[in-house]
Rosetta silent file (secondary structure, phi, psi, omega in degrees, C-alpha in Angstrom):
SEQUENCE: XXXXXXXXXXXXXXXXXXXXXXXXXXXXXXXXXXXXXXXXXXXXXXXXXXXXXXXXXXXXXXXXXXXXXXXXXXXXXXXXXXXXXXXXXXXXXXXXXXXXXXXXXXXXXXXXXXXXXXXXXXXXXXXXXXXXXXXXXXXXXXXXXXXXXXXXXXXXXXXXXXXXXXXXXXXXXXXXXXXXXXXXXXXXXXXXXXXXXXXXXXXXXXXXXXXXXXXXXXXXXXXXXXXXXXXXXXXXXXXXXXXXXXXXXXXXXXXXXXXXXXXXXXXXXXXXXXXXXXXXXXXXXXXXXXXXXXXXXXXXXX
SCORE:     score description
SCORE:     0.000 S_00000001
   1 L     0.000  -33.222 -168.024   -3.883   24.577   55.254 S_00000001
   2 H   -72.846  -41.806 -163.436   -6.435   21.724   54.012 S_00000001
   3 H   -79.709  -36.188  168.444   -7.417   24.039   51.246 S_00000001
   4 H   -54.654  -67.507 -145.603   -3.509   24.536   49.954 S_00000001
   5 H   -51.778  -36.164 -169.556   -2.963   20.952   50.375 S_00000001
   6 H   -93.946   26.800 -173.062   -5.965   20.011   48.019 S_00000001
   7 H   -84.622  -47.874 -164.494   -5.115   23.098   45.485 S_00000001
   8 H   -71.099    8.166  151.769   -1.751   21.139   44.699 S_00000001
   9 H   -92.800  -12.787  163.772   -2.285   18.419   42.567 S_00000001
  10 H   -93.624  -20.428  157.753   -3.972   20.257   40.613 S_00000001
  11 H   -57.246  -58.800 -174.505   -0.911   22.547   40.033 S_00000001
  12 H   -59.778  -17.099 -159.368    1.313   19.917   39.562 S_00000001
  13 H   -78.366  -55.256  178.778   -1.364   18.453   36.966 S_00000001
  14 H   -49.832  -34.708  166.575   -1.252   22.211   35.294 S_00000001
  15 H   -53.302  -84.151 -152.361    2.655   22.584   35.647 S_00000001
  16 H   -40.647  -43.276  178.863    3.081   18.894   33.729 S_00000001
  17 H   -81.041  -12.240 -175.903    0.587   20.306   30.832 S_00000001
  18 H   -91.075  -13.544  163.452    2.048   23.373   30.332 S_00000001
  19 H   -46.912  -55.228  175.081    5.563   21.729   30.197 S_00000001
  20 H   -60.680  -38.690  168.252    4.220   18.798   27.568 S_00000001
  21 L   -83.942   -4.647  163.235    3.028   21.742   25.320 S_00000001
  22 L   -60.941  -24.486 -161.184    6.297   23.449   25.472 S_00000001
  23 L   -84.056  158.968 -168.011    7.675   20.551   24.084 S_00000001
  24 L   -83.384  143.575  165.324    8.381   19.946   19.904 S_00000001
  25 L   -80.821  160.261 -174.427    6.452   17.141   18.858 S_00000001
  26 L   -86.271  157.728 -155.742    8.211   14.496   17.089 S_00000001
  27 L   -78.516  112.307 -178.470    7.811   14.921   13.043 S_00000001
  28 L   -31.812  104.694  179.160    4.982   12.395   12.252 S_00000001
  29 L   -12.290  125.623  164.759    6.023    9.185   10.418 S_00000001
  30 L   -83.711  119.230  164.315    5.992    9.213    6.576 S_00000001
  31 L   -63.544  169.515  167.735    5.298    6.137    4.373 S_00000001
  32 H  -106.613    0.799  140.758    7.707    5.645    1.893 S_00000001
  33 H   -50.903  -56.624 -168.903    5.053    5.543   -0.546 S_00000001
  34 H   -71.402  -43.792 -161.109    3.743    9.321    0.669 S_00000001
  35 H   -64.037  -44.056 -179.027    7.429   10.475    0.610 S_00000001
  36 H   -55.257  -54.799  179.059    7.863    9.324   -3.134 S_00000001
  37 H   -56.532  -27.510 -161.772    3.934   10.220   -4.044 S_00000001
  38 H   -94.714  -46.564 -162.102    5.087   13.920   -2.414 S_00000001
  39 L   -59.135  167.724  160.705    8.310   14.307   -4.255 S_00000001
  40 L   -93.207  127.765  165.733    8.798   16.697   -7.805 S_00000001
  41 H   -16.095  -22.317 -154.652    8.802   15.678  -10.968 S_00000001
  42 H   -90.750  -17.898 -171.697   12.441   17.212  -10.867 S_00000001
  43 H  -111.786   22.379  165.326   14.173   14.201   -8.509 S_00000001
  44 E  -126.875  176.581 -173.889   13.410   11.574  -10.730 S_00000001
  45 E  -138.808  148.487  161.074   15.371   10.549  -14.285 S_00000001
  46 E   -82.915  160.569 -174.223   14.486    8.659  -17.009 S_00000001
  47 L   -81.842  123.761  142.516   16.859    5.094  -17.686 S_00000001
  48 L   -31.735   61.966 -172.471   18.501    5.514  -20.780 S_00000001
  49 L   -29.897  -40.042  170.006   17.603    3.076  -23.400 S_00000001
  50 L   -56.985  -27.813  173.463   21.032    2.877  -24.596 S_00000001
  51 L  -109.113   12.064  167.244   22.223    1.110  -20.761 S_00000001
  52 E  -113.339  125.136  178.661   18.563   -1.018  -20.684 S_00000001
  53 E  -103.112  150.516  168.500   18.534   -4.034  -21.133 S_00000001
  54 E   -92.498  133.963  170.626   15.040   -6.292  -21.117 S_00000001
  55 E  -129.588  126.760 -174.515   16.065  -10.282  -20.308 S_00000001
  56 E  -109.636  108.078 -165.335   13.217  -12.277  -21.216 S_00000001
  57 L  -100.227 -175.798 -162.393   12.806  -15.355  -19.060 S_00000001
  58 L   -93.904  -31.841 -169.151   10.047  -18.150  -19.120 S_00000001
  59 L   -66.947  -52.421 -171.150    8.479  -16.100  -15.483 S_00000001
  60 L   154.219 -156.058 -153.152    8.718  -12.481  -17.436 S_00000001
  61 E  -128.310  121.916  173.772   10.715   -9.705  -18.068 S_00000001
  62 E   -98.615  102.319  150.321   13.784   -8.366  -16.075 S_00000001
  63 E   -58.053  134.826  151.059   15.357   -4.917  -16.203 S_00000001
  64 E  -132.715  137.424  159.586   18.994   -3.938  -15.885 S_00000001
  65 E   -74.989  131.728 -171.313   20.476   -0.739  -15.775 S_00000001
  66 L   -94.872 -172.467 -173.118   24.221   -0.915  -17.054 S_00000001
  67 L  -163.363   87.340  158.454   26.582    1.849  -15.468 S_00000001
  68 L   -64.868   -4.380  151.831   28.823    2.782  -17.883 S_00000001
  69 L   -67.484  -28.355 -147.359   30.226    5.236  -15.662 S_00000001
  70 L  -156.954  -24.265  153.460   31.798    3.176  -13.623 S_00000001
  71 L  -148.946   77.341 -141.534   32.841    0.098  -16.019 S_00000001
  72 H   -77.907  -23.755  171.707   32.373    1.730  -19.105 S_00000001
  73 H   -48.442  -69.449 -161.101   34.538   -1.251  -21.162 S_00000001
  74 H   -78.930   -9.260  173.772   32.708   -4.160  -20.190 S_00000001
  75 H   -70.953  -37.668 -172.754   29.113   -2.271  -20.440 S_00000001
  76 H   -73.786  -15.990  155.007   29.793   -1.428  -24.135 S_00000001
  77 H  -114.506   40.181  165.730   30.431   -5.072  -24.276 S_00000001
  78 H  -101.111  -37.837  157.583   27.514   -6.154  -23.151 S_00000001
  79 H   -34.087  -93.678 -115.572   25.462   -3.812  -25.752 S_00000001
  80 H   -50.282  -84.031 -148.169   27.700   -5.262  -28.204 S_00000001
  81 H   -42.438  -60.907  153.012   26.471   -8.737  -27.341 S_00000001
  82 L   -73.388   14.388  148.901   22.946   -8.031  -27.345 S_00000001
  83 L   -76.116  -26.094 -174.614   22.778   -6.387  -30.143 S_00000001
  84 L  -110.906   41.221  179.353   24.289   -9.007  -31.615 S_00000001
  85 L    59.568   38.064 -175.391   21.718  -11.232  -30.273 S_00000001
  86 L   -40.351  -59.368  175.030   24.108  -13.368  -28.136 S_00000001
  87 L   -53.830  -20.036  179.095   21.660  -14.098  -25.528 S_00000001
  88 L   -57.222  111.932  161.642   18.845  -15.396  -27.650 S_00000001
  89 L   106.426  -21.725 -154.213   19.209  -19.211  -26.773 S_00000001
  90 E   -97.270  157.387 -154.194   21.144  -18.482  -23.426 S_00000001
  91 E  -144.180  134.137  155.109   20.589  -20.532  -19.842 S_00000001
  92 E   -77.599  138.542 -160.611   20.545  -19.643  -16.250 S_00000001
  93 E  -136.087  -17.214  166.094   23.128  -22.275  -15.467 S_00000001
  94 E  -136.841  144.297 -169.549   23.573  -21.670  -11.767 S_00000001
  95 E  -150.114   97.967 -175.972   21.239  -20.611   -9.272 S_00000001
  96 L   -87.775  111.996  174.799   23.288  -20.452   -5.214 S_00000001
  97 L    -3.303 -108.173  137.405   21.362  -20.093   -2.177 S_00000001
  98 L   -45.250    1.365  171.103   22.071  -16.411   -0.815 S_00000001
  99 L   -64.966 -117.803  172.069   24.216  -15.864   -3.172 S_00000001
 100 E  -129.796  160.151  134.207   24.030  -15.223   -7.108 S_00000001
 101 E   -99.562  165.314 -152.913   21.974  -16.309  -10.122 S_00000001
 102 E  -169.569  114.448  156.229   24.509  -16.634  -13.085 S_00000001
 103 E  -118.873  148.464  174.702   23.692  -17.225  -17.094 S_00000001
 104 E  -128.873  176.504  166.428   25.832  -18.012  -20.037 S_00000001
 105 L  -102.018  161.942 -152.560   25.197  -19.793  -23.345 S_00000001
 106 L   -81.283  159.083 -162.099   26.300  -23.679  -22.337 S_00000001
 107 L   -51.308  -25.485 -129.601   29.832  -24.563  -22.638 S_00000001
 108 L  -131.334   -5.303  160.885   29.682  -27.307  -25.560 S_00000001
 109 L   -62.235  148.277  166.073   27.888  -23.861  -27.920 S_00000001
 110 H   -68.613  -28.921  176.120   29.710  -22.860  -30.688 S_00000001
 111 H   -68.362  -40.971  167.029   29.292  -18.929  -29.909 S_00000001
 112 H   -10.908  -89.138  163.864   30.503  -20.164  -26.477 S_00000001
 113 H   -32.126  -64.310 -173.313   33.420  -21.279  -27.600 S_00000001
 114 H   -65.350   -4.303 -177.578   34.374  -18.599  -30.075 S_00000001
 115 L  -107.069    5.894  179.038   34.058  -16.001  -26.984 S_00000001
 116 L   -74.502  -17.901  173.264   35.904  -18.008  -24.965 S_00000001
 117 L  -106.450  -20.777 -163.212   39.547  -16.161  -25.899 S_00000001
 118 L   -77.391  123.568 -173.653   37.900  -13.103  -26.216 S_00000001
 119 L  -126.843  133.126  153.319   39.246  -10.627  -22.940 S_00000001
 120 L  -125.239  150.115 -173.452   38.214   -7.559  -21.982 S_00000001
 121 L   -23.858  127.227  154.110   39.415   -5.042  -19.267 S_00000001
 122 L   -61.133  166.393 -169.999   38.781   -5.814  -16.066 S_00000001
 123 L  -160.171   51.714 -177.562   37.166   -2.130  -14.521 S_00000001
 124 L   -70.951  -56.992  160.372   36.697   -3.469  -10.498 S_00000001
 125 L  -125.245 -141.076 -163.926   37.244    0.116   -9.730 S_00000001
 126 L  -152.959   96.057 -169.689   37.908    3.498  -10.931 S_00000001
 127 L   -44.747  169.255 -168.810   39.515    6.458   -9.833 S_00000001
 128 L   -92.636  127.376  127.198   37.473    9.219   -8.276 S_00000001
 129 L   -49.066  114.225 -175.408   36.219   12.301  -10.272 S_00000001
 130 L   -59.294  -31.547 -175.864   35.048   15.386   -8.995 S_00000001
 131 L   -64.051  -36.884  158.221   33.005   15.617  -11.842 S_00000001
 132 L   -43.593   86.674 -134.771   31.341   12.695  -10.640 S_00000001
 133 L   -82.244  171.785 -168.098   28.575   12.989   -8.521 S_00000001
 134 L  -166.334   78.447  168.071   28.501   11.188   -4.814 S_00000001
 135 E   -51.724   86.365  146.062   25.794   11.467   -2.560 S_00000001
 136 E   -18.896  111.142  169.685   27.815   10.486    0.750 S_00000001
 137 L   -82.782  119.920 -154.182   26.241    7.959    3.202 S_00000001
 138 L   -92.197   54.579 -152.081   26.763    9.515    7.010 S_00000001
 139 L  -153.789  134.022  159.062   27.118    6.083    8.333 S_00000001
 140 L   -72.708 -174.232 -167.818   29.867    3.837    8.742 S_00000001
 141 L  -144.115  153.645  175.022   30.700    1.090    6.558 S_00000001
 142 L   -88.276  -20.756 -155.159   32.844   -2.709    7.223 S_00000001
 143 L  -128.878   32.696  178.967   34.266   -2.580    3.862 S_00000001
 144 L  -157.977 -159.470  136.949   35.093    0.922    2.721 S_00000001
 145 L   -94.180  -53.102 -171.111   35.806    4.445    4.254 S_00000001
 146 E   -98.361  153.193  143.277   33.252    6.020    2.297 S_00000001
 147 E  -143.929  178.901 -164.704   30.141    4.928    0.877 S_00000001
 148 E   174.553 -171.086  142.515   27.506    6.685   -0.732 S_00000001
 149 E   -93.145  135.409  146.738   25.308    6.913   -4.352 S_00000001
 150 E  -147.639  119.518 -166.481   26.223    7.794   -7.428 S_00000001
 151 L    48.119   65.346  175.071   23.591    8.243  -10.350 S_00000001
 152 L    86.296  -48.054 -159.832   21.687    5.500   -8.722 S_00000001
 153 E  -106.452  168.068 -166.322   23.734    2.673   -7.882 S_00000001
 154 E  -107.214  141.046  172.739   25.366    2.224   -4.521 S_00000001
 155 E  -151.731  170.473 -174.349   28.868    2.602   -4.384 S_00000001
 156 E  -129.902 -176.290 -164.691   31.945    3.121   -2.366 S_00000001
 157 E  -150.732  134.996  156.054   35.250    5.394   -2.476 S_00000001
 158 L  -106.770   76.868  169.094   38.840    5.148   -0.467 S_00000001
 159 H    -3.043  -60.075  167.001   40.340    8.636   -0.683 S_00000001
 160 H   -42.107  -45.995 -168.588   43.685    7.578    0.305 S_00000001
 161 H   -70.355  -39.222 -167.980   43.336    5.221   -2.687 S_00000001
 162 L    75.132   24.799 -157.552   41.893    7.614   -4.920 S_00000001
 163 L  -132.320  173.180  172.599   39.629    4.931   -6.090 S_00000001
 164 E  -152.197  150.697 -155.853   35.874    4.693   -6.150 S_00000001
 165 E  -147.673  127.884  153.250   33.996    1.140   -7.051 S_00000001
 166 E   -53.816  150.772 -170.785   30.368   -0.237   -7.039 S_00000001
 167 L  -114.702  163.559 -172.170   29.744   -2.283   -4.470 S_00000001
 168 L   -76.140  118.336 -170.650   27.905   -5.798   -4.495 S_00000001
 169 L  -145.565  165.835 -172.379   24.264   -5.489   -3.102 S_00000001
 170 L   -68.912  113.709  171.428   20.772   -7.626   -4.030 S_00000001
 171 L   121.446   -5.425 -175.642   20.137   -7.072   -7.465 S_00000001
 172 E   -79.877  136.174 -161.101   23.684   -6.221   -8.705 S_00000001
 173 E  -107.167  170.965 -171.636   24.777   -7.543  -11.839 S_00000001
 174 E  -148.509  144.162 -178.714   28.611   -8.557  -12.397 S_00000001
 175 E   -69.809  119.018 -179.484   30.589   -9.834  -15.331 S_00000001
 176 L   -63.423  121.034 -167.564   31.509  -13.344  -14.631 S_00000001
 177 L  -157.247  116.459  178.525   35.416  -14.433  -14.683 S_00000001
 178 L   -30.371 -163.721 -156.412   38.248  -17.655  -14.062 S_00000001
 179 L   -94.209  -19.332  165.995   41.024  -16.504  -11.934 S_00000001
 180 L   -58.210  104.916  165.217   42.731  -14.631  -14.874 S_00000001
 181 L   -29.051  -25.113  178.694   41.576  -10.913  -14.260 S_00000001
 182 L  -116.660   17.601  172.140   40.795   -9.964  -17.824 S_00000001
 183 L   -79.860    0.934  179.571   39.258  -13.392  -18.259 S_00000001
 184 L   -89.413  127.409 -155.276   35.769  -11.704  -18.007 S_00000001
 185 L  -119.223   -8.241 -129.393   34.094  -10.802  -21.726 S_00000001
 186 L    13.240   53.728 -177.378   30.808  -10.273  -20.432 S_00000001
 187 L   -90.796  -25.649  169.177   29.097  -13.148  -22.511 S_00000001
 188 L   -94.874  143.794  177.498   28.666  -14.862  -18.383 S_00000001
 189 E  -133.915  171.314 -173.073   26.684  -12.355  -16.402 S_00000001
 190 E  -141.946  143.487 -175.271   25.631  -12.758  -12.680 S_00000001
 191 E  -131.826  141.541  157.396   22.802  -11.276  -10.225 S_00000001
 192 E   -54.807  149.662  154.445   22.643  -11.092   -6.457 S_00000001
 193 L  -138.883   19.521 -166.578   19.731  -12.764   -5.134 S_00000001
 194 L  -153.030 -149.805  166.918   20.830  -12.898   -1.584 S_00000001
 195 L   -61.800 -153.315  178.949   22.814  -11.714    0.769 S_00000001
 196 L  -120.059  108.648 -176.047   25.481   -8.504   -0.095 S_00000001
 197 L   -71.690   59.357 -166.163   28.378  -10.207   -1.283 S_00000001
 198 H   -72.112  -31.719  157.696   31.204   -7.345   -0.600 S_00000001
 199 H   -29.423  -22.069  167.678   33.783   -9.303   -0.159 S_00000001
 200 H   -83.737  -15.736 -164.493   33.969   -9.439   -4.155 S_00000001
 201 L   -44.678  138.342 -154.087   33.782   -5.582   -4.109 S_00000001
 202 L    12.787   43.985  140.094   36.813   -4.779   -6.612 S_00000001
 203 L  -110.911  -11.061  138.678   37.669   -8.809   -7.408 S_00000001
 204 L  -168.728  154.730 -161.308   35.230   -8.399  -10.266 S_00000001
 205 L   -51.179  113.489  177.629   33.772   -6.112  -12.641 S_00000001
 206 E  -122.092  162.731 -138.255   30.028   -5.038  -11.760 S_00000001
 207 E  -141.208   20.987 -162.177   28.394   -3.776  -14.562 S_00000001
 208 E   161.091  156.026  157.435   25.019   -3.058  -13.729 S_00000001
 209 E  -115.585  138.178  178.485   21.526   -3.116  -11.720 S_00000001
 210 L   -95.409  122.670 -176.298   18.453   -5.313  -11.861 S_00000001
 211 L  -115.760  -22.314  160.323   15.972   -2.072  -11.536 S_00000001
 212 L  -158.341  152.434 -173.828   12.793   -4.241  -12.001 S_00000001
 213 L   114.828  -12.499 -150.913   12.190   -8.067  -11.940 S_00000001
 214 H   -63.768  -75.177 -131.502   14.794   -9.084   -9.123 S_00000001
 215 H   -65.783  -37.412  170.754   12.000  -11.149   -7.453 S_00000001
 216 H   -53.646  -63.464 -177.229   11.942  -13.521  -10.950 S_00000001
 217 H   -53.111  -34.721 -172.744   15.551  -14.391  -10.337 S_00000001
 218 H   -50.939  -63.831 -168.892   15.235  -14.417   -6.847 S_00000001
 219 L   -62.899  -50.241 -165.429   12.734  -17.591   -7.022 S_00000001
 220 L   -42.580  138.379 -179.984   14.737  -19.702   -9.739 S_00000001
 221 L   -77.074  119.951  162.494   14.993  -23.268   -8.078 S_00000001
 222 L    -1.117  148.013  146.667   18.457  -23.827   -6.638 S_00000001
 223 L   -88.307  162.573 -177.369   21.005  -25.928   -8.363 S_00000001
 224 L  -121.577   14.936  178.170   22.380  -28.720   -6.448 S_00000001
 225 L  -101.058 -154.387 -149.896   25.702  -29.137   -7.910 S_00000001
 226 H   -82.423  161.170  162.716   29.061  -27.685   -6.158 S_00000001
 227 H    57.321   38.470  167.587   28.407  -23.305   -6.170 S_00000001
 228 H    52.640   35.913  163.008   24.616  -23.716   -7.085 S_00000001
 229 E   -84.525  141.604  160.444   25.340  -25.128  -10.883 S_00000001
 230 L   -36.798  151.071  169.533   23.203  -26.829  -12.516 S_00000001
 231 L  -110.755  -26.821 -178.787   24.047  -30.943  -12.702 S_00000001
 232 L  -164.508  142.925 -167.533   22.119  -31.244  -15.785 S_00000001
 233 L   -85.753   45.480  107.176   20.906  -29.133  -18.885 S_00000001
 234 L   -56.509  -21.316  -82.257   17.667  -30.031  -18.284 S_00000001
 235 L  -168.726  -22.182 -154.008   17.899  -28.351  -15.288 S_00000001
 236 L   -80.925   75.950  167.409   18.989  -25.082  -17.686 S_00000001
 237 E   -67.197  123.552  176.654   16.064  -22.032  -17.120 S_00000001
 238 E  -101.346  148.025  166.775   16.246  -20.394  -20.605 S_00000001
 239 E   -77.807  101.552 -167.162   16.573  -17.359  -21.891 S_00000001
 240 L   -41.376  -59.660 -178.362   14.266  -15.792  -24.644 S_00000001
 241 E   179.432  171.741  167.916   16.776  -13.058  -25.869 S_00000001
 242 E  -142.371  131.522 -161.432   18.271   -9.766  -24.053 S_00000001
 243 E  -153.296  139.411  173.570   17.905   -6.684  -25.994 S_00000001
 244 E   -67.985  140.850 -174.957   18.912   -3.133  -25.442 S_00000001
 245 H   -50.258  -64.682 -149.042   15.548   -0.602  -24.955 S_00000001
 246 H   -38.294  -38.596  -84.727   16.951    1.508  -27.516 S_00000001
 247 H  -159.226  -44.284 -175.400   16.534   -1.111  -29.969 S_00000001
 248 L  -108.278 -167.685 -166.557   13.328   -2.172  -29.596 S_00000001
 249 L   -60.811  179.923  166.186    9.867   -0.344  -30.564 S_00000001
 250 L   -84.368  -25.412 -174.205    8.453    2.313  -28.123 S_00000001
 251 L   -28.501  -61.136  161.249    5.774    0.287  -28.234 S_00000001
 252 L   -88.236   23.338  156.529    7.442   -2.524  -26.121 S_00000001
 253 L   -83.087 -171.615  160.742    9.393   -0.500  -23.731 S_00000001
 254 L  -126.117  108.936 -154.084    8.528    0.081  -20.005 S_00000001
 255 L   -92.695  121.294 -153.950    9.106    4.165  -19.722 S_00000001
 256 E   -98.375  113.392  144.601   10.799    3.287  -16.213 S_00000001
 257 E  -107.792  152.714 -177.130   12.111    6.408  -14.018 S_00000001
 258 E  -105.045  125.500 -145.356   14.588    5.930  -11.029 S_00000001
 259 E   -80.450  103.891 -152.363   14.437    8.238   -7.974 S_00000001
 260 L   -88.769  175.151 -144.737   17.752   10.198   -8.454 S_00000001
 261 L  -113.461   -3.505  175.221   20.319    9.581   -5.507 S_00000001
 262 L   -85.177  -19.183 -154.890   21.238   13.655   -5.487 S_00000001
 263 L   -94.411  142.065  169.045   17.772   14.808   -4.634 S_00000001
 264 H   -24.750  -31.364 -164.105   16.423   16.317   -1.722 S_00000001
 265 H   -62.819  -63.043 -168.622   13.657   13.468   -1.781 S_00000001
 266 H   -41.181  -56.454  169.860   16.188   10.870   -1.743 S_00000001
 267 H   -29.563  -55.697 -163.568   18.086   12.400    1.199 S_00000001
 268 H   -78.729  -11.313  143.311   14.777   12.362    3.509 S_00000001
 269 H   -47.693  -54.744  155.054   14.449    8.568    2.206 S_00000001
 270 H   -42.209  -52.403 -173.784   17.689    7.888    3.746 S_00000001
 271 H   -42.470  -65.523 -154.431   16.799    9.827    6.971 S_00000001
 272 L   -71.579  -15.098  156.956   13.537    7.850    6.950 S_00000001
 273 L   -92.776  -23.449 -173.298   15.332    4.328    6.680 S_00000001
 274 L  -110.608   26.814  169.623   17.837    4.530    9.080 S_00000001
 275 L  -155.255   67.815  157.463   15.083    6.296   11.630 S_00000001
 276 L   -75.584  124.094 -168.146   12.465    4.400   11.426 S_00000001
 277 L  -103.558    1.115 -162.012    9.427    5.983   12.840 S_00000001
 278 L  -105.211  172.719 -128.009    6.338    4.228   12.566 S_00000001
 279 L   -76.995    0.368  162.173    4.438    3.069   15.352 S_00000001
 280 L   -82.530  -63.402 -154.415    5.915   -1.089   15.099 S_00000001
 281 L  -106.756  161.630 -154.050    9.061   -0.029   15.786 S_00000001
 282 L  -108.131  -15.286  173.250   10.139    0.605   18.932 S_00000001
 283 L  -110.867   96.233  154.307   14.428    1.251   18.500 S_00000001
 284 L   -79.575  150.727  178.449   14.867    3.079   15.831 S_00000001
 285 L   -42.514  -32.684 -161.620   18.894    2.345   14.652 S_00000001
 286 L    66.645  -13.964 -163.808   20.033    5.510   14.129 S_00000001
 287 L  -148.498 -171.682 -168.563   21.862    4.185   11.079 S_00000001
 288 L  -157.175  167.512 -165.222   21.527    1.938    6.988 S_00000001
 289 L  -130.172  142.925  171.142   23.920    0.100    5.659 S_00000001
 290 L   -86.701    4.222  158.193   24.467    1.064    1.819 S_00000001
 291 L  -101.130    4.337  171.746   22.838   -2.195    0.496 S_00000001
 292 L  -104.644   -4.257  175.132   19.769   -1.626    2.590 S_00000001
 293 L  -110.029  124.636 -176.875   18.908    1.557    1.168 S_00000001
 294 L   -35.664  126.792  149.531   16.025    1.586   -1.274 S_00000001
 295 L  -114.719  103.776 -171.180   16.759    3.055   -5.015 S_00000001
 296 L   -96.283  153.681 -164.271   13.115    3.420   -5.997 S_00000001
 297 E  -118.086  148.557  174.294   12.256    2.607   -9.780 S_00000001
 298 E  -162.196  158.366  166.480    8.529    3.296  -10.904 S_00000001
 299 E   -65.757  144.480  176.035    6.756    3.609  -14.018 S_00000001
 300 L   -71.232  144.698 -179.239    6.473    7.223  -15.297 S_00000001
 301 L   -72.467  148.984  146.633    2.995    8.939  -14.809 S_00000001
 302 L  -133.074    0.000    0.000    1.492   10.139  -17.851 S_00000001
């Protein structure tokens, strides 16, 4: 009897290990570094020179991607402008807490002025097209039914509506415009720098992504008038010029690629933000928000 009694913790030890090796282990955290560094050449794209623009600030040089897809009006007139060097000469003129940063050339310019009648479609959303691609986020959303990617930028869709619209997130840029809908030209342009202002989602035209540089804008010292305006054009951070890639040498490009929003990689990037696995956290969410999920930008290898 003595000798069963002391055989059985040692069973129970041997039961418990052969159970714990039955079991799947869970799949070992990934950086999101490793995951990127892992992916093929095949799930990333180059930006287009024809939708990049360089904005050259006193800090350094800001990318945006336009999305001509999605407000295809007011992006061709924002080429237009810098090509026709509009920006050269141009001011950050408000800079809002959690908000936006937002430049124009100042009110009392003569180019100002003359662009001041000038209207072009508003393009807040779009209907949807199958042709269109739409990586679907499996998450809910407060301000859409769907949300998802498409060719990089985060966006959202109402079936019922038939309509499908970028949505506002940190880094997005948006044509600035008075309470007349078609009062937006894009000669004022605007950047997130804060929180994700969706409540504008289709009340005005966004036109674009800051794909490297956000962190310059981000930083601009506050204005202190009403809406983060400047009080005085001293007060005015200026703007060197904004010029389409296309446009300038190769020499002075950045050959930029963006992590496409269709690709297997990207999927297990998604996974891998809204299951976070590594060994600080202790809940992961189960779920992302569509302004919280990374769209990584990197220089091209050569």
């Amino acid at each position: 009897m003595e000798a069963m009694k002391s055989s059985l913790p040692v069973a129970v030890f041997a039961c418990a290990a052969a159970l714990a090796a039955a079991q799947p282990s869970k799949p070992a955290p990934i950086s999101l570094a490793d995951l990127l560094k892992a992916s093929p050449a095949s799930d990333w794209r180059s930006l287009d020179p024809e939708n990049t623009l360089y904005m050259e600030i006193p800090a350094g040089r800001v990318v945006i991607e336009l999305a001509p897809t999605y407000a295809p009006e007011n992006a061709a007139a924002v080429r237009a402008l810098a090509r026709d060097h509009y920006f050269d000469g141009s001011f950050v003129t408000r800079s809002q807490d959690n908000y936006v940063v937002q430049w124009a050339r100042a009110e009392t310019d003569e180019r100002a002025k003359a662009m001041a009648s000038k209207k072009v479609k508003p393009e807040f959303a779009r209907p949807i097209d199958a042709k269109i691609a739409f990586t679907r986020l499996p998450y809910p959303d407060t301000y859409a039914p769907e949300v998802g990617f498409s060719d990089g930028f985060a966006v959202a869709r109402d079936p019922k509506r038939k309509e499908t619209w970028l949505t506002h997130c940190y880094g997005s840029i948006g044509v600035g415009r008075d309470n007349a809908l078609d009062s937006g030209n894009g000669s004022e342009l605007y950047a997130v720098i804060g929180q994700s202002p969706r409540t504008l989602d289709r009340n005005i035209t966004l036109v674009g992504r800051v794909v490297q540089g956000i962190e310059l804008l981000s930083v601009i010292p506050r204005g202190t008038g009403t809406m983060g305006f400047y009080e005085k054009p001293a007060e005015y951070v200026p703007i060197r010029a904004i010029r389409l890639a296309a446009d300038l040498p190769a020499a002075e490009r950045i050959d930029l690629e963006a992590l496409r929003t269709e690709s297997a990689t990207f999927k297990k990037l998604v996974e891998s933000r809204a299951n976070r696995r590594e060994s600080w956290f202790k809940e992961p969410v189960g779920a992302i928000g569509v302004c919280n999920v990374p769209l990584p930008v990197r220089i091209r290898s050569r």
